[in-house]
N, C-alpha and C positions, 0 to 999 in steps of 0.2 A: 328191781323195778319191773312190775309186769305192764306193759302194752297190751291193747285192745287190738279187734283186729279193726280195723276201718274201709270204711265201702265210700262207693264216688257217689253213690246216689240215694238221699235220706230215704226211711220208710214211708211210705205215702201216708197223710194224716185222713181223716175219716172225714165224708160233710158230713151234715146232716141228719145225711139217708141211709149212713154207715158204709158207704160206700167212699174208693181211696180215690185220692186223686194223682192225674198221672202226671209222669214227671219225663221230661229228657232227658234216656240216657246214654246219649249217646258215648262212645268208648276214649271219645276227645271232645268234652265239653268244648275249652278255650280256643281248638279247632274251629269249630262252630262258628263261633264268637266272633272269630278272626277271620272268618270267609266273610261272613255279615259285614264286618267294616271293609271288607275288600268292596265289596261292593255297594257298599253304599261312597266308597271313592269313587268307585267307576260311575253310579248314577249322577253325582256331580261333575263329573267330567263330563259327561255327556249333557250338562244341564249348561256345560260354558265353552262344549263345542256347540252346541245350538246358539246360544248368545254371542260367539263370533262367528256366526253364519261359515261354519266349517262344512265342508265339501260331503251334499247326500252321504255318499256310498260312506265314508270314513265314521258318519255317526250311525248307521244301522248295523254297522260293524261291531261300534261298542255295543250298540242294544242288543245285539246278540249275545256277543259276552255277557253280558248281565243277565243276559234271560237264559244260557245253558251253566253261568254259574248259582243261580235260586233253582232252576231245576236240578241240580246235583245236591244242595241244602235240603231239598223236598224230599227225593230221593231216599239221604241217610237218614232225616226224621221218620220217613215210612218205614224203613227197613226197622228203627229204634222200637215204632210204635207197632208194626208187626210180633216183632222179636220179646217185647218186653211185656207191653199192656196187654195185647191180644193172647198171647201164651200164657202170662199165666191166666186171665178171665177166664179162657176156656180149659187148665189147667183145675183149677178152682172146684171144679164139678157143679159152679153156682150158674144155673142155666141162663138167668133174667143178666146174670152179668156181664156171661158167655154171648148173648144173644145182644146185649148194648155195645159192648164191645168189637163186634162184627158187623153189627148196622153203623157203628164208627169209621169202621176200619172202610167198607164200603161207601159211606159218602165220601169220605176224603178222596179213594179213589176217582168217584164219579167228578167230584171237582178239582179233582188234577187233571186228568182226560179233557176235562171241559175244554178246561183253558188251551191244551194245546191244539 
């Protein structure tokens, strides 16, 4: 019986412009997954300590939590999308690719900064 070898993350398919599209890959998809449902528990928590009028301080508390747990989410998606898209684009030696890819990598930066 021979085995293939297998990878965690398909090859990217082509649009249009022949150009792939990118994928999360991060090194624990379901990690991921499971921080997101962390906190989208915690944002209902916080949505029914407002609705029983729970005490300032205790619900800016969780909005904290929630806002330095999606900044940790942002975090490994950048580092994913440094480390995987932007490597190989400029990798590639395809300059217009190299160059989309960097003016990507750059807004995302400029509207993560924004926010904080």
């Amino acid at each position: 019986m021979t085995t293939s070898a297998r990878t965690d993350t398909p090859s990217p398919s082509p649009t249009p412009t022949g150009r792939a599209h990118g994928y999360v890959v991060a090194k624990d998809k379901q990690a991921l997954i499971n921080r997101m449902r962390r906190i989208e528990g915690q944002a209902r928590g916080i949505e029914r300590m407002i609705a029983e009028e729970r005490y300032c301080i205790d619900i800016l508390t969780q909005i904290a939590a929630v806002s330095t747990a999606l900044e940790t989410v942002a975090g490994i998606l950048l580092d994913d999308h440094v480390n995987h898209c932007v490597r190989h684009a400029l990798a590639s030696g395809d300059e217009v690719v190299a160059a989309e890819k960097t003016r990507e990598l750059l807004d995302a930066v400029h509207r993560y900064t924004r926010t904080r």
